[in-house]
C-alpha positions as CSV (number, residue, x, y, z in Angstrom):
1,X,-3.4,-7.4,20.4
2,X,-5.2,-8.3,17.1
3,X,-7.1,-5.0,16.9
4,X,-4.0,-3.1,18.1
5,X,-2.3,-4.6,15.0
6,X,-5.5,-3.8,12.6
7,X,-5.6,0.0,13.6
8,X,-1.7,0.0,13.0
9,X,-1.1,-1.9,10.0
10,X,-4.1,-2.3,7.6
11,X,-5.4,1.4,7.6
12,X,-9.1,0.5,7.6
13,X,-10.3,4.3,8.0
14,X,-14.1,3.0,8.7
15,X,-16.4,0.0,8.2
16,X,-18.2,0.4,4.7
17,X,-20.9,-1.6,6.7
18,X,-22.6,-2.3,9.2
19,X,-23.2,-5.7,9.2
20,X,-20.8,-8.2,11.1
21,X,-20.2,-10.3,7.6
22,X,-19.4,-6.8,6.0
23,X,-16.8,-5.8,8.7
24,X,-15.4,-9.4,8.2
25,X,-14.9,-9.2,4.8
26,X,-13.5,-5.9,4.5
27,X,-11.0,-6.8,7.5
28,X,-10.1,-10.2,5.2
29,X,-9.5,-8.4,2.5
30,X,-7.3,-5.5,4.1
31,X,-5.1,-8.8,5.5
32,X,-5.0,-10.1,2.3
33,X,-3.8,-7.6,0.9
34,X,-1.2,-6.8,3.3
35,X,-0.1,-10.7,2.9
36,X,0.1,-10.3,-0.9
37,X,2.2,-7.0,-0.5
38,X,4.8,-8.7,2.1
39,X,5.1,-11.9,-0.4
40,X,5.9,-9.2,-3.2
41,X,8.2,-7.2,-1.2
42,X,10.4,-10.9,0.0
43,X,10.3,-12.5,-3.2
44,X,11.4,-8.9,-4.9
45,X,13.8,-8.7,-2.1
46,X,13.0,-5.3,-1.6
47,X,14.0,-3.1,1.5
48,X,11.3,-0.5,1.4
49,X,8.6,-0.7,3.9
50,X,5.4,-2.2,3.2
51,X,3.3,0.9,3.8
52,X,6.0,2.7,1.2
53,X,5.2,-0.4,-0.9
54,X,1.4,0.5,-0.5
55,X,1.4,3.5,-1.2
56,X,3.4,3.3,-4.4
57,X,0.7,0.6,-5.4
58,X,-2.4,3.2,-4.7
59,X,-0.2,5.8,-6.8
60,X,0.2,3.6,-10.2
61,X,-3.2,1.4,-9.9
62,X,-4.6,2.3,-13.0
63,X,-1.1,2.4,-14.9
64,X,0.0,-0.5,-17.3
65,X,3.2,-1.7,-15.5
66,X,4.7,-4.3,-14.0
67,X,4.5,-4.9,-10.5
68,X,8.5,-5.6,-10.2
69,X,9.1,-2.1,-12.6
70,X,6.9,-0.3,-10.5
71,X,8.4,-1.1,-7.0
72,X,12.3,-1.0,-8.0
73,X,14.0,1.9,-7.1
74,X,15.1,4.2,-10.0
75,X,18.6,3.5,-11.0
76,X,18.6,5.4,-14.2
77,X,20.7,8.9,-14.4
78,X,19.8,11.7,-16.6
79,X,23.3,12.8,-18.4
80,X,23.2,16.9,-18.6
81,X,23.9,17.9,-22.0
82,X,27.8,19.4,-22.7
83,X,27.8,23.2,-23.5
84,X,30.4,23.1,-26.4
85,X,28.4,21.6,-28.4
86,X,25.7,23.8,-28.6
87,X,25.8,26.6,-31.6
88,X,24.6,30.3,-30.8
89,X,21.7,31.2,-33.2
90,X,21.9,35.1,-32.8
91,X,24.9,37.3,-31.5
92,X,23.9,40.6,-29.4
């Protein structure tokens, strides 16, 4: 049941390793991970998955946000611009 849940949950494509303390570690870390990501996602109270919550993570790694601005949804609307208020620069 435990490796059933690795292969479906953590995404470990292959070992970096070979050694059984190097398969250990990486397995810890991909658990830790996915424990740091549900934490985020309950105290957020978010309703995305976890793996949506991943991969939005691996997108904006290297960007300088916040964690809670980079996982909420988008709520802002862009307001299209109103035609009578536009002049007409040549006349054909």
């Amino acid at each position: 049941m435990f490796f059933k849940w690795i292969k479906q949950h953590l995404r470990i494509k292959r070992f970096l390793g070979t050694s059984e303390n190097a398969v250990k570690t990486q397995i810890w870390c991909a658990v830790s991970t996915y424990v740091l990501i549900a934490i985020v996602k309950k105290e957020l109270h978010l309703n995305a998955s976890l793996y949506t919550l991943l991969q939005i993570l691996s997108v904006s790694v290297f960007e300088k946000t916040l964690i809670s601005c980079a996982l909420q949804s988008d709520t802002t609307r862009t307001i299209a611009p109103q035609q009578g208020n536009q002049m007409i620069l040549l006349y054909f």
